[in-house]
C-alpha positions in Angstrom: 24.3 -36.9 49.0 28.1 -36.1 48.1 29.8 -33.0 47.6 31.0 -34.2 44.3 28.3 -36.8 42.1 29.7 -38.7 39.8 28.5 -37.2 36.4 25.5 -39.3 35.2 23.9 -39.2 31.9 20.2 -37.7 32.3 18.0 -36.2 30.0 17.3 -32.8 29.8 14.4 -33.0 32.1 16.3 -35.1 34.9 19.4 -32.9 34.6 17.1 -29.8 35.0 15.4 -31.8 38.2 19.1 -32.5 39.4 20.2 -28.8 39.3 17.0 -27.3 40.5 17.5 -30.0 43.9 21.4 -29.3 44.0 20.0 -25.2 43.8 17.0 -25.6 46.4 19.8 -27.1 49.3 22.2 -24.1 48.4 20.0 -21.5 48.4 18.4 -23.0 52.4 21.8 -23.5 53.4 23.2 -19.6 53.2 22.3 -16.1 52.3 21.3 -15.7 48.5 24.4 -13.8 48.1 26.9 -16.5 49.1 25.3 -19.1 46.6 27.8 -19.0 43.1 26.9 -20.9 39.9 30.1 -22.4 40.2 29.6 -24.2 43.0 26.0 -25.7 42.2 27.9 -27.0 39.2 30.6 -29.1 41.1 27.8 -29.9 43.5 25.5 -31.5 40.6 28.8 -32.9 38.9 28.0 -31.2 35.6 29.9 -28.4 33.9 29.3 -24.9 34.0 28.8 -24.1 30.9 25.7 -27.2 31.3 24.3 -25.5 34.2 24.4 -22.0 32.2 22.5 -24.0 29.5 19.6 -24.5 32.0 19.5 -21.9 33.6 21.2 -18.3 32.2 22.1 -17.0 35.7 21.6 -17.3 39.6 18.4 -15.3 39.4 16.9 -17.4 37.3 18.0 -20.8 39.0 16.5 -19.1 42.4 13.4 -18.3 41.0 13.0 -21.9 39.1 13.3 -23.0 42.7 11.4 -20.6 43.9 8.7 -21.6 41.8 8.9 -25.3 42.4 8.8 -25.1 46.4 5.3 -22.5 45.7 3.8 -25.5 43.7 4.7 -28.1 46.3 3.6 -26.0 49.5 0.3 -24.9 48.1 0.1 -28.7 46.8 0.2 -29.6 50.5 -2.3 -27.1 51.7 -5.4 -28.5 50.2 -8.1 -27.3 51.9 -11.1 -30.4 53.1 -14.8 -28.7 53.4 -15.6 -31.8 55.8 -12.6 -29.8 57.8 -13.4 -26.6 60.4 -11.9 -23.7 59.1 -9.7 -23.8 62.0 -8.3 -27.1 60.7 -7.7 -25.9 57.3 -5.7 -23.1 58.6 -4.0 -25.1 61.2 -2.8 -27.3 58.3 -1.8 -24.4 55.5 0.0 -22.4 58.5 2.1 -25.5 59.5 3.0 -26.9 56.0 4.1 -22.8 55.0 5.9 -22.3 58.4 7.6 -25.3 58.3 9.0 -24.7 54.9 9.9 -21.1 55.5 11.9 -22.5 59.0 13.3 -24.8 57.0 14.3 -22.8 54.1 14.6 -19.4 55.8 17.4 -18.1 53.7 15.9 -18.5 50.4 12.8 -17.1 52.1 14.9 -13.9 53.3 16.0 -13.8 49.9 12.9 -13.8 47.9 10.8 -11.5 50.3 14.1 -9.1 51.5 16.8 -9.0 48.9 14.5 -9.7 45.8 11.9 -7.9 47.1 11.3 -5.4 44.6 12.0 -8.3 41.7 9.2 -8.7 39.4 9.3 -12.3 38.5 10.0 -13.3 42.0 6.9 -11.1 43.5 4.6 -12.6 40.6 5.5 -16.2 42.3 4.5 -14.7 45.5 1.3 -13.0 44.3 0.2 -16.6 42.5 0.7 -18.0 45.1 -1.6 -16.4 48.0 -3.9 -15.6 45.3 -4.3 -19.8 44.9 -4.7 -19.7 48.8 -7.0 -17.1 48.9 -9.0 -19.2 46.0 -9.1 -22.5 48.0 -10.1 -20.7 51.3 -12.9 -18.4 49.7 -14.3 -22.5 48.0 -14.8 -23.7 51.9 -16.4 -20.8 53.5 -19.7 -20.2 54.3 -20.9 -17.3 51.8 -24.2 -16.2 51.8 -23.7 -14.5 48.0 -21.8 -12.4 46.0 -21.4 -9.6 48.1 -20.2 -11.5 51.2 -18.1 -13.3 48.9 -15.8 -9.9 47.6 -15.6 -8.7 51.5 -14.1 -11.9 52.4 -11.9 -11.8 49.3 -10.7 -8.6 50.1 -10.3 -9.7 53.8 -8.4 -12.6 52.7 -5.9 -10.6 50.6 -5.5 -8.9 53.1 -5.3 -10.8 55.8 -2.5 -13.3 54.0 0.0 -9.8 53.3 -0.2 -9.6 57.0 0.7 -13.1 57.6 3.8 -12.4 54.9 5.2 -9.8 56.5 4.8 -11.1 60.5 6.7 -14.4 59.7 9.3 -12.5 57.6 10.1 -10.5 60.3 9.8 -13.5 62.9 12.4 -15.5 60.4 14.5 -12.4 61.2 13.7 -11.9 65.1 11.9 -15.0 66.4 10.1 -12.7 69.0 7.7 -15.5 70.3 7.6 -19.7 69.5 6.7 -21.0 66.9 3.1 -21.9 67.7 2.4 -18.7 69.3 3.3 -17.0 65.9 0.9 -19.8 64.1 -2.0 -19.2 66.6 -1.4 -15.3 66.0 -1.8 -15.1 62.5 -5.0 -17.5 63.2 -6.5 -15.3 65.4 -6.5 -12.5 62.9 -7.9 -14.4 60.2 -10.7 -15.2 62.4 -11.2 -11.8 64.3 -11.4 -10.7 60.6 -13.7 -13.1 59.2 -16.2 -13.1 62.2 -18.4 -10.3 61.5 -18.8 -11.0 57.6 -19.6 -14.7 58.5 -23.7 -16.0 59.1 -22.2 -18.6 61.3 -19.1 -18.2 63.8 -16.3 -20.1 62.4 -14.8 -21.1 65.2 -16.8 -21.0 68.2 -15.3 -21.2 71.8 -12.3 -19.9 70.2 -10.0 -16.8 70.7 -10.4 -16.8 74.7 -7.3 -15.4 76.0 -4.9 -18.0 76.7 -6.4 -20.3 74.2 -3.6 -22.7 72.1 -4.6 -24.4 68.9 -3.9 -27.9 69.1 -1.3 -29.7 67.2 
C-alpha cells in the first residue's frame, strides 16, 4: 500500500477498519514513542481532525489495535480435544510467537512502556484468561479440585510465558524454537503431577525438539 491513499469515501466502520490497519503497521514498524497521529493521518489519507474523531489520542488508537490483534491471535489458537495437549500448545505458542516477532514493537510497547496502563493490562489479562479457559475445556480433570490446581497452574504458568518472550523480544538469548519448546516444557513439568494420565509421554528427555 502507498504512503499517501487517495481519500476514499467509507463509512464510519470502514474508515475506523482503515485507521486501526494504517495504526497496527505503524505501531510494528517503530518504538511506540516514534508513532505521531499526524502521520497515521497522511498515511490513511484522511484528515487529522477525522482521525481525532475516531480515535481521541495515540493511546487509544494503540489500544484499539491492541485489542483487535488479542481477538485475532486467540481466534487462531483454538484448541481441538481430538489434539495432544502437546499439539494444542505447539499451535497457540507458534500463532503468539509469530505475532509477537512480527509485531515486537507494539509488543514492547504494551508490556514495557504501557506496562503499568490499566486499559492496556485489562487486554492482556482477557486475554490469557480466554487461554487459560480453552486449555482448562481439553484437559483431563478428574473434578473440581483438580480443576482449580490446574487453573492456578495455568495462570501461572502463562505470566511466566509473558515475561520469558518479553525479555527474549529484548535479548533473543536462544532460537526461536528453543524458546517455544522451553515455555512447553514448563507447562508440562507443571501439569504432570496434578494430571491422572501423563500428558505427554516420552517427552521432556533432554535433547528432545518439538516438531514443527
Amino acid at each position: 500500500m502507498p504512503v499517501h491513499e487517495r481519500r476514499r469515501r467509507l463509512s464510519p466502520a470502514e474508515r475506523r477498519a482503515q485507521l486501526l490497519s494504517v495504526g497496527a503497521r505503524l505501531f510494528a514498524e517503530r518504538p511506540y514513542e516514534g508513532v505521531l497521529m499526524e502521520e497515521v493521518a497522511e498515511r490513511a489519507g484522511v484528515s487529522r481532525a477525522l482521525l481525532y474523531r475516531h480515535f481521541a489520542s495515540k493511546h487509544e488508537l494503540f489500544a484499539a489495535v491492541y485489542r483487535e490483534a488479542s481477538a485475532d491471535l486467540l481466534a487462531r489458537s483454538r484448541f481441538d480435544p481430538g489434539d495432544t495437549l502437546v499439539e494444542q500448545l505447539v499451535e497457540g505458542m507458534d500463532a503468539h510467537l509469530d505475532y509477537f516477532i512480527a509485531n515486537r514493537h507494539a509488543v514492547l510497547a504494551a508490556n514495557r512502556v504501557l506496562a503499568g496502563d490499566q486499559v492496556i493490562q485489562t487486554i492482556i489479562t482477557e486475554e490469557l484468561d480466554a487461554l487459560r479457559g480453552r486449555l482448562l475445556g481439553v484437559l483431563p480433570l478428574a473434578d473440581e479440585r483438580t480443576r482449580l490446581a490446574v487453573s492456578q497452574v495455568l495462570r501461572s504458568w502463562l505470566v511466566f510465558v509473558r515475561v520469558l518472550v518479553i525479555d527474549w523480544l529484548t535479548e533473543e538469548s536462544c532460537t526461536r524454537t528453543e524458546l517455544r519448546d522451553a515455555c512447553i516444557g514448563a507447562a508440562l513439568g507443571a501439569l504432570r503431577p496434578l494430571l491422572p494420565v501423563d500428558p505427554a509421554p516420552g517427552w521432556g528427555h533432554r535433547g528432545h525438539t518439538i516438531g514443527t
